[in-house]
N, C-alpha and C positions, 0 to 999 in steps of 0.2 A: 504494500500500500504506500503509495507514492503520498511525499510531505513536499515536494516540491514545492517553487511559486507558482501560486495559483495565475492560470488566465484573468485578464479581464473579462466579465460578464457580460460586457456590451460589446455592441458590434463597432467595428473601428473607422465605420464611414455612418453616413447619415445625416438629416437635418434633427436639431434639436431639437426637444419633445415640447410641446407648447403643454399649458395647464388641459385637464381634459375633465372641465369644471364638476360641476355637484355631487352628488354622491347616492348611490343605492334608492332611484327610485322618487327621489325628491326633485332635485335641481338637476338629472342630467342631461339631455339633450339642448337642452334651451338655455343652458347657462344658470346664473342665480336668481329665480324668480321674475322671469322677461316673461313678455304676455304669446298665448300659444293658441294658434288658430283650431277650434271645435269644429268636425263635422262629423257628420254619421258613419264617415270610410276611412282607414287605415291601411297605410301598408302592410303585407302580408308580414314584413318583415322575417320571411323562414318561418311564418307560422306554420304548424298542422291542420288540416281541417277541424278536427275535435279541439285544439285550442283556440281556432276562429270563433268556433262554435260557443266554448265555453266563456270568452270573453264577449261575445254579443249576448247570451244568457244570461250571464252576470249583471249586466248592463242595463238592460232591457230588466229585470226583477227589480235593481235598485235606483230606477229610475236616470240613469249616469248617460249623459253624452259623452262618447269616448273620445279624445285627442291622439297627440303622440304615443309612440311605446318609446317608452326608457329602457335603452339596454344597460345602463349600469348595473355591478350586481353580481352579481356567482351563481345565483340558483337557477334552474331550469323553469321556475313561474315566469309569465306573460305579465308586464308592467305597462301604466298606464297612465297618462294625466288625464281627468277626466270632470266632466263640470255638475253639479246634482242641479235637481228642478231648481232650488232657491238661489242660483248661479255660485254658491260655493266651490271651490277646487281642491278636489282629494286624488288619489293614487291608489287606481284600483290593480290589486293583484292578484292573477289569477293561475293556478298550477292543475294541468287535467295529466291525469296519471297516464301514464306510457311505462310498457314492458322494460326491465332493463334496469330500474332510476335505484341510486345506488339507497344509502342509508343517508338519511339526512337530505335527501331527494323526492322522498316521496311520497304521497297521501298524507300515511300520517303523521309521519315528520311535521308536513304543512299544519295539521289539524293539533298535535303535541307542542308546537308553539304558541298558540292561544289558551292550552293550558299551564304552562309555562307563566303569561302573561299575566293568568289569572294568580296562579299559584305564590306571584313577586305582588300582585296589588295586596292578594290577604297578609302576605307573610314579611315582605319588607317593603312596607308605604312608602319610604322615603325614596327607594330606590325607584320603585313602582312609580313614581313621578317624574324621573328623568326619562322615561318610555313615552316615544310617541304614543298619542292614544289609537287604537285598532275601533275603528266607527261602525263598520257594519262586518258580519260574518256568516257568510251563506254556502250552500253549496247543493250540489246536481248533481248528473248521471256521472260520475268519474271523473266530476274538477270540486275545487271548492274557491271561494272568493275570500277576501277583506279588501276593505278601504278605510285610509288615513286620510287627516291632512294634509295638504300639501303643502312642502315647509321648505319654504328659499333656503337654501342650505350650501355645506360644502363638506367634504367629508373629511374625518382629522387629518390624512392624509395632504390636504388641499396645497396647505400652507408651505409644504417642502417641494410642491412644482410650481412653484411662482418664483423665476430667476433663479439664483443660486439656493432658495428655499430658505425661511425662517423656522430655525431648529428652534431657537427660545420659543417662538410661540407652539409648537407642535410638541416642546416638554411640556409647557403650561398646560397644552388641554389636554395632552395624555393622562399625566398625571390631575387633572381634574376628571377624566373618565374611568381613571382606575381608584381613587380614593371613592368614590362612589360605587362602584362594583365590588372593590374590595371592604370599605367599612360601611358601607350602608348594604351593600348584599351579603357577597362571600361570609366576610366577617359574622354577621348575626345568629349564624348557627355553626356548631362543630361536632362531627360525627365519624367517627373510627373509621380508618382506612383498610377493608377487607380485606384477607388473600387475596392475591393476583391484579390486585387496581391497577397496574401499570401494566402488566402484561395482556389482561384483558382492554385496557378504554384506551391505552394511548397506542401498544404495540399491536394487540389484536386489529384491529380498526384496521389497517393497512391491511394487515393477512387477508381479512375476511371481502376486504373490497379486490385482492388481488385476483380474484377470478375473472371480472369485467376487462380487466388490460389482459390478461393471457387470451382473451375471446378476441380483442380489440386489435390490438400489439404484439402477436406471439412472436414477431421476430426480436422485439427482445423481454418481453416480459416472460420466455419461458424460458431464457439463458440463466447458466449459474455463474458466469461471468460477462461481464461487458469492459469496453476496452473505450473510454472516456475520456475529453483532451490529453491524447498519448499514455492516458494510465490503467492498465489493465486493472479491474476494482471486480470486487464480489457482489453478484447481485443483491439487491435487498432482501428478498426471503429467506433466502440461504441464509444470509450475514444474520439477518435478525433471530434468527431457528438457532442460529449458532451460539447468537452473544447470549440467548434464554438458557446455552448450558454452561458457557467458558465464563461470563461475568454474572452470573447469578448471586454472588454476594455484594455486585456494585452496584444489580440492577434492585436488589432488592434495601440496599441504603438510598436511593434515589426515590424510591414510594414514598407518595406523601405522608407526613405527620398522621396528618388529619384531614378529612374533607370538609369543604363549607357547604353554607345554601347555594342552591343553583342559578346565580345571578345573573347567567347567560347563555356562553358556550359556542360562541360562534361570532367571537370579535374581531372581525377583519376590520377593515378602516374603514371602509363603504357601509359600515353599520353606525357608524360610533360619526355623528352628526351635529354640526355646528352650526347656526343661524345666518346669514348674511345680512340681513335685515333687525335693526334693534342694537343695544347695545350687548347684549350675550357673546360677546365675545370668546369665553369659555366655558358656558353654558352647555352639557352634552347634552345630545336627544339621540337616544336607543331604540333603535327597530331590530325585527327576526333576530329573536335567540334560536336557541339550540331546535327546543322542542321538548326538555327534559325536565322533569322535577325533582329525579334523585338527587342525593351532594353528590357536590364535583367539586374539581382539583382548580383552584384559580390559577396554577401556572397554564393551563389549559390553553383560558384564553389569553394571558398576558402572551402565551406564543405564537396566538393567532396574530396579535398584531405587528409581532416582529418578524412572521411571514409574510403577512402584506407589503412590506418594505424590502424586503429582500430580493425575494419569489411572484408572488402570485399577484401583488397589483403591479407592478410592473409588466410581467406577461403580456398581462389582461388589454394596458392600455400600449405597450411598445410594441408587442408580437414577439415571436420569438424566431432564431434564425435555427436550422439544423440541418445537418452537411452529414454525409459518412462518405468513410474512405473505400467505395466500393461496396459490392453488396455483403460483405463478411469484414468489411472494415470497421473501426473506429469511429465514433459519434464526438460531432461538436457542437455545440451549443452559443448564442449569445442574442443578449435582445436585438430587435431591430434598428435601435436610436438609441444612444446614452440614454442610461437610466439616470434621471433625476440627482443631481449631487446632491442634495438636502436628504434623497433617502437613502445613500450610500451614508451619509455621517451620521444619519439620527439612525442606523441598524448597528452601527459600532457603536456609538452611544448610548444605545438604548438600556442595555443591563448595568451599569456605571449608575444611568439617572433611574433609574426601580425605585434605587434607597430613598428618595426624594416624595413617594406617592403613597406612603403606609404599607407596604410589602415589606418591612423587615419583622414589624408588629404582631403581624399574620403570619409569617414562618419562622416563628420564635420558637426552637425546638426541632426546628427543619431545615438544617446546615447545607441539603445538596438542593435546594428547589432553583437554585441558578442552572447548576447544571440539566438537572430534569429539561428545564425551560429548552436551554439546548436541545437534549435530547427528541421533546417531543418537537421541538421548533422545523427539524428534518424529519420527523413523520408528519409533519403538518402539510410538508411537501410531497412527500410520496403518497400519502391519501387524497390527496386533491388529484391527482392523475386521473382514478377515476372518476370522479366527478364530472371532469373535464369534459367526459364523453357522456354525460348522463344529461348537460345544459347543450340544447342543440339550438340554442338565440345565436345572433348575428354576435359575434365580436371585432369590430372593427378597431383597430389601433388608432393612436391619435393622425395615422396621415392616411386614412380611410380602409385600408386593406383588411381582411375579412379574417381573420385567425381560422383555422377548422378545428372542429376538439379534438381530434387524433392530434395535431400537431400541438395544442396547446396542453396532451396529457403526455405526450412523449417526452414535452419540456418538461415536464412538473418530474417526471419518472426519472430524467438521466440527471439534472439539480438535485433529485434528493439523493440518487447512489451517491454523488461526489458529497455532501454533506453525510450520509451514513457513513462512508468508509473513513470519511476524514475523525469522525467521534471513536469510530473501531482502532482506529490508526493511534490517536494520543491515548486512548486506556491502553491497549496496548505497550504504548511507549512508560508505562509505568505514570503517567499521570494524575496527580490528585485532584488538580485543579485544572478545567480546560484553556488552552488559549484561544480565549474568545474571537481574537479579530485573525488570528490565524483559521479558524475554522469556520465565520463566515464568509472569509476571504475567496476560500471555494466557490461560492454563490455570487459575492460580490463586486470581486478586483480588489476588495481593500477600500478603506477610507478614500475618500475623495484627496488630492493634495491639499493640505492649507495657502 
């Protein structure tokens, strides 16, 4: 297992990534709350017939003239701005079930986050406040709906694609989004961590999604090796099947303390939403949790959002490049346009400034939950692979081009071997403690220069 220097993650030509405004559903296509023309016809945008079907259903029951669709967003639901009879503006979303959709995809995934929602208003009101409110909730032959408001917005992410990107202010709201999840959610309840919590929620989770990419990708999802910017690396399953028997004493000092309430579970940055309009400048608004109500692990989502900065919104809105050397060759990878300097510094920064948001408080008695973070930070990647192919909406990059989810799962799959083998690689090395920006560096080139 190669410790080389790592590549650059980006592609070494391109035009620079302009902002690629709102966030999840609220402000994205139109910017931050700009005025959006209503008629009764939409572009198909790669709809289905049954999710045509389902959003004129929708629509038609709750009375909604339907606008744009927003493709911001991760999940395979049909988004919407949309006008009610009283000309108010909500964001109607709608997910009609298709064969295939992975965990956290599907029906009731959709239908387990409104109990979720319910479950934070009884259980932790204050947090329960920072959630957009869900207006209406219906559902039909094989889709189900909600509608929000619709909230000029930017998503925390925003503020590090704007020019060289403002890290102060993307600490500022982070750590306003996580003292809120963490001492108004997570924090409020504590509950014993069972056998196997890490091998079942954070490692299993990849395993069990692993069959969709061997269906999808068998040229390499069913290798025991793959051979990646020039370094021959052990596939994921293998590696992982392996480290559950050679590190079973590190994996199992890595299990949480303790678990909290379920305050989320699915914080990418396109969730975690800030105001454009008003003075809230650090004011968060929370949409789509998980879908769960058991306790869960808060490094969970703290590593959701430092996979969004690394990995997955980058992806999302650059595209991703991927080359092999022949049909038995070697795989390269890199986004299409520089990624963002603001989220190359604030993902090296990011576990430095934790201590700053009430996370030391909350793993008082929990020595490794940095490293876990890591740990699960690169299955956060290799489980979105499949995903990838479970969202078949348009992804267009910021210079129009269409991402396909093979291509955007095959990224997510060969970024996460190079981050698994690089964490196999320093325990290995006899490591107590990981080097952080050497082992995001895999994902990211390294910090930006100062």
């Amino acid at each position: 297992m190669a410790t080389a220097e790592p590549p650059s993650r980006t592609a070494p030509d391109g035009d620079t990534a302009p902002d690629g405004g709102g966030a999840s559903g609220h402000s994205g296509a139109t910017g931050h709350g700009s005025a959006a023309e209503y008629d009764d016809t939409t572009e198909h945008g790669g709809a289905s017939a049954a999710e045509r079907a389902a959003v004129a259903a929708a629509a038609d029951r709750l009375g909604l003239t339907v606008g744009e669709e927003i493709w911001e967003g991760g999940s395979p639901a049909r988004v919407h701005r949309a006008r009610a009879a009283d000309g108010g503006e909500v964001v109607l979303k709608v997910l009609a079930a298709h064969p295939g959709a992975v965990d956290g995809h599907d029906l009731g995934s959709f239908r387990g986050k409104l109990h979720q929602i319910r479950h934070i208003t009884d259980h932790a009101p204050k947090l329960a406040a920072r959630y957009l409110t869900v207006l209406d909730t219906i559902e039909g032959d094989g889709w189900a709906a909600t509608t929000t408001p619709y909230l000029p917005s930017e998503d925390l992410g925003a503020c590090l694609r704007r020019g060289d990107g403002d890290e102060e202010l993307f600490l500022a709201r982070n750590a306003d989004a996580l003292r809120a999840l963490l001492t108004d959610g997570y924090g409020s309840a504590a509950h014993p961590t069972p056998p196997g919590h890490l091998d079942d929620v954070h490692i299993g989770r990849f395993l069990r999604r692993l069959p969709v990419l061997e269906e999808h990708l068998p040229e390499v999802a069913g290798k025991r090796e793959l051979v990646v910017e020039g370094r021959r690396l052990e596939a994921p399953a293998p590696l992982l099947r392996r480290l559950l028997e050679t590190e079973r004493d590190r994996l199992d000092a890595l299990a949480p303390a303790r678990l909290g309430f379920p305050a989320h579970g699915d914080t990418n940055i396109r969730n975690l939403l800030f105001a454009t309009e008003g003075d809230a400048n650090t004011d968060v608004r929370i949409i789509d949790p998980r879908g769960s109500t058991g306790p869960w692990d808060p490094v969970y989502d703290m590593a959701k959002i430092l996979f969004s900065l690394t990995v997955w919104d980058p992806m999302l809105r650059l595209g991703i490049r991927i080359r092999r050397d022949g049909p038995d060759g070697g795989w390269h990878t890199g986004f299409r346009r520089p990624v963002y300097p603001g989220y190359r510094s604030a993902a090296h920064h990011y576990l430095d400034r934790l201590d700053a948001t009430g996370a030391p408080a909350l793993f008082e008695g929990d020595p490794h939950w940095k490293q876990r973070l890591l740990l699960t930070h690169a299955l956060h990647v290799l489980a979105e692979a499949p995903c990838r192919l479970s969202d078949r909406k348009p992804k267009p990059d910021v210079g129009g081009r269409h991402s396909p989810p093979e291509e955007l799962a095959l990224g997510h799959y060969l970024l996460g071997t190079l981050l698994l083998n690089d964490l196999a690689a320093q325990w290995s090395e006899g490591a107590a403690d990981l080097d952080t920006d050497r082992h995001l560096a895999v994902v990211t080139g390294g910090p930006p220069p100062p």
